[in-house]
N, C-alpha and C positions, 0 to 999 in steps of 0.2 A: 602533489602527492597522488598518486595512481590507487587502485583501489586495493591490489594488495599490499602499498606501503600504510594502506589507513586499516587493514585488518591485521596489520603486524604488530600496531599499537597495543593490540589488545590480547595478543597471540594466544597467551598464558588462559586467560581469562574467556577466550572464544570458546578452546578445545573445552573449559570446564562447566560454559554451557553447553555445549554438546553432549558431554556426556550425563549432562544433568537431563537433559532432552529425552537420551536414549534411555536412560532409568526409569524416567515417570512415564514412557509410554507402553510399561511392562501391564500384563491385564492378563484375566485368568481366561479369558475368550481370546483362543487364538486368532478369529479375522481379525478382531478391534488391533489387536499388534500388528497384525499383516497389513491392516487399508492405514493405519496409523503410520506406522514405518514408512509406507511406501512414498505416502503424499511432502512428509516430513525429510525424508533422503532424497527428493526429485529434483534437487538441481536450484532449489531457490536460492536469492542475493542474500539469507536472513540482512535485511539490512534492521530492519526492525530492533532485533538482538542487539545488533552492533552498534545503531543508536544509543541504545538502553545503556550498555557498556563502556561508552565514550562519555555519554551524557555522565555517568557514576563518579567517571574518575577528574573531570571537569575541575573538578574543588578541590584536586588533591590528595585526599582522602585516600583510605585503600578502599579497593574492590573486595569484597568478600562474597562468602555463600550465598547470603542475602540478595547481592544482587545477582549473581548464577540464576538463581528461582526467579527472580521479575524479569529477565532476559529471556527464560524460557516460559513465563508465563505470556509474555510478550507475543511469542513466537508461537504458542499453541494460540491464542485467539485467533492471529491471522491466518493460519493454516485452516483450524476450524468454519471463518469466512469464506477461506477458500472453495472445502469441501460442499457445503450449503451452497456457496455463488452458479459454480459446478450445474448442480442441479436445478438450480432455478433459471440458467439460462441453457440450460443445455450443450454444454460445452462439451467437446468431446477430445481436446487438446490442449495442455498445459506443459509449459516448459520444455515440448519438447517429445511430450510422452503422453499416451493415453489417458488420460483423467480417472479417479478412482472411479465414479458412477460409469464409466464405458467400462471399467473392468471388472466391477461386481456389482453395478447398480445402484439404483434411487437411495431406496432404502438403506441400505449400507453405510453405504458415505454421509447421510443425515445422520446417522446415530454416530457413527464413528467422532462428527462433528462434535456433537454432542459430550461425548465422552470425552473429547479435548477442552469443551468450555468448562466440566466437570473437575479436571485435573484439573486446570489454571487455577480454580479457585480453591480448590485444597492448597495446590502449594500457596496463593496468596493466603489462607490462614496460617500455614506457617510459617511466612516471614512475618505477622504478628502487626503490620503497620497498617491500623485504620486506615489515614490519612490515603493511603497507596490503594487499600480497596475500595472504599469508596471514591476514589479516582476512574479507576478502571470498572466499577461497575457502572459508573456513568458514560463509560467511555464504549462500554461491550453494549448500551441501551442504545447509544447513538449511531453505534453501528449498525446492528438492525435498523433502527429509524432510518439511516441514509438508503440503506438495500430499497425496503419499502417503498420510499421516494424514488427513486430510481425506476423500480418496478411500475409504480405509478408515469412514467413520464415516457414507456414504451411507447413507440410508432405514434407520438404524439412530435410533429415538426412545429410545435408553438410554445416548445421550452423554450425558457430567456434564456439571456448569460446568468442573469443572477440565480434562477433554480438552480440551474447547473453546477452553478460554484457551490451552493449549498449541499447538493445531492455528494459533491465530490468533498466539499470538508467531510460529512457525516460518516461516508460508505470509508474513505482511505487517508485523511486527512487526518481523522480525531486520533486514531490507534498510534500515529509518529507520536501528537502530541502527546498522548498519554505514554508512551514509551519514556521521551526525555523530562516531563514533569516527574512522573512517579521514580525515576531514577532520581533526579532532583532532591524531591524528598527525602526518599531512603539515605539518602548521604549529607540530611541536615542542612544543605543551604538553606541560605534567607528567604525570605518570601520574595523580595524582588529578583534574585538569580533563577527562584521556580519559574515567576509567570516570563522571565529572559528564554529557560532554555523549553518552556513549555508554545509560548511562540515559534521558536526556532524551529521547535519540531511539528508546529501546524504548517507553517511555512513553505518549511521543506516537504511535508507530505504532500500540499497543493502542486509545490511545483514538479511533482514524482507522477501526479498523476495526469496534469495537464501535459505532461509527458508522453507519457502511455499512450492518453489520447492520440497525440500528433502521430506516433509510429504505428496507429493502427492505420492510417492512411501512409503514411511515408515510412515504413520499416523493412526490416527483411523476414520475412517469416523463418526461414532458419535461425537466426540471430535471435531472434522475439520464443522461438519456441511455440510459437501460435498461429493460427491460420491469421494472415491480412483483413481483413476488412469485417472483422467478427461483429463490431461494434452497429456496421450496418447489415449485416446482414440479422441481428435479432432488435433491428428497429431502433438503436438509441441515440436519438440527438445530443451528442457529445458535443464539445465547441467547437472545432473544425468546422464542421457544419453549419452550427450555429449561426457560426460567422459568416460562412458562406452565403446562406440563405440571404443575410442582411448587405451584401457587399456583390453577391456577381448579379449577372444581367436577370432579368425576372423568370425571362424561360428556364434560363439554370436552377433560379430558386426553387424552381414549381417543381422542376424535375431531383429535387432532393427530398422536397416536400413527400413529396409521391415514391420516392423509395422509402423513407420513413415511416410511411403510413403502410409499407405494404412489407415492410424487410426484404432480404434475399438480397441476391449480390447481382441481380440481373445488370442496374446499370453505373455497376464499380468501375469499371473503365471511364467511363463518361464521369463518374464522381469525383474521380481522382484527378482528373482531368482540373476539373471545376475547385477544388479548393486549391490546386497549386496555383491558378494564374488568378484566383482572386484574390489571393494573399492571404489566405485563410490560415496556412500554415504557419506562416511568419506569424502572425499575428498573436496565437497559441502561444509561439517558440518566445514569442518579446513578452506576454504576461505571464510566462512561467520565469523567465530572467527577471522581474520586477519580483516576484515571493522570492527567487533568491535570495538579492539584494536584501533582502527586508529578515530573513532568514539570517543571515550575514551580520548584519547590524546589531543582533541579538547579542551577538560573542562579543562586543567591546568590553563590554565592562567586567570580562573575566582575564584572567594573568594568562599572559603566553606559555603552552605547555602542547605536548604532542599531544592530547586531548582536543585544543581548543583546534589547535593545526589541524585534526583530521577532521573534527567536525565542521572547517569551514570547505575543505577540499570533497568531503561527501556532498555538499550541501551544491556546491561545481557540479560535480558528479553527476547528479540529477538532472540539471539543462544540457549535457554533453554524450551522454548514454546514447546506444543505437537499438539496448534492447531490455 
């Protein structure tokens, strides 16, 4: 299944988050609609949405308005991450296209955030299911908490793996899971098909991210929509790295060390260098295959349906992507 056979699943039910998207981001201040629109129509995978929508119909069940509003609530948190991330690393390219803070500034795009994490939780009080806010307000705490951690671990080359993996559940990891639990919910499964498709969607988000990682050394910047080597040049020892440091020769190491502590892309060429022949990249690439697999496993115990099918071919998807 390709990824427009896995968003055809849902076809019906995609467009009527859309248009539930484009309704709530109406506002009586025209920027907040202009940096809202703009960031929300740039081009993104909503894979997030589309989890939330597959996860819904998983049990059978119909899809309703109820879950339209957690697909778009879904979809305004990480957008809102996004705008914030934006500015806290100084980005000045997304998807392809200017970043809201290069187009109207710091200020702007923080509030605008803001006003996105505002609307989420209006619409979650009107879908009316504790269970699902208080899901997602633990889920929007954690997010900040991973950013923070992150923030903390800049130009610092004596992060572990295991920070790293934690930094990476927290910042991108928790918002999949909270996508396919709170969808879970909403649609009354058991308790054990929750914490099944609520794994599935940590799973999957680790190995989305351990992804990203790898293409920020090994991608195409057109394809990616983002400049190469961003991750080094604002200092962040991500696992590629990581790995490197622990696995090439020691002058190699020293000299990752040392771009880390100092950022900038002066010595990307020689980096890049270093983590393909130390297997730095394989290495990523085989433990984001392993949260696949593990991701994968989650769907046994649900009945065969074009639900379960797309969610294992998304779940592919993820280890197979160039961008």
């Amino acid at each position: 299944m390709d990824q427009n056979a896995i968003f055809a699943v849902v076809a019906d039910d995609f467009a009527a988050v859309n248009r539930t998207i484009l309704a709530q981001l109406e506002s009586r201040v025209p920027l907040v609609e202009k940096i809202a629109d703009y960031i929300i129509s740039s081009g993104g995978k909503r894979l997030r949405p589309l989890l939330t929508l597959l996860s819904s119909g998983i049990s059978g069940g119909a899809i309703d308005q109820r879950h339209h509003k957690l697909a778009t609530v879904i979809e305004f948190l990480h957008t809102a991450t996004l705008l914030h991330d934006d500015v806290v690393d100084t980005s000045d390219m997304r998807r392809g296209k200017p970043t809201a803070n290069a187009n109207w500034g710091n200020a702007p795009s923080v509030l605008v955030g803001d006003f996105l994490y505002a609307r989420a939780f209006e619409l979650l009080v009107e879908i009316g299911e504790m269970s699902v806010m208080n899901r997602l307000a633990i889920a929007t705490r954690t997010l900040a908490e991973g950013e923070v951690m992150q923030l903390m671990n800049v130009r610092n080359p004596n992060v572990s793996e295991a920070q790293y993996m934690d930094v990476i559940k927290g910042k991108t990891a928790i918002l999949f899971q909270a996508a396919s639990e709170t969808a879970a919910l909403l649609s009354g499964l058991s308790a054990d098909e929750c914490d099944r498709l609520a794994t599935y969607g940590l799973k999957l988000g680790l190995a989305f991210q351990l992804i990203d990682d790898v293409l920020d050394y090994d991608g195409d910047a057109a394809k990616l929509g983002k400049n190469i080597g961003d991750d080094l040049a604002e200092g962040k020892p991500t696992l590629p790295l990581i790995r490197a440091m622990q696995t090439a020769p020691e002058a190699d190491a020293q000299l990752i060390r040392r771009a880390i502590r100092k950022g900038g892309l002066d010595d990307m060429g020689a980096i890049l260098d270093i983590v393909h022949s130390c297997g730095a990249i394989d290495y990523v690439k085989t433990q984001a295959r392993q949260q696949v697999e593990q991701a994968l496993a989650q769907l046994d115990g649900f009945a065969d349906s074009p639900y379960k099918t797309a969610l294992a071919s998304l779940a592919e998807l993820a280890v197979a992507r160039d961008n």
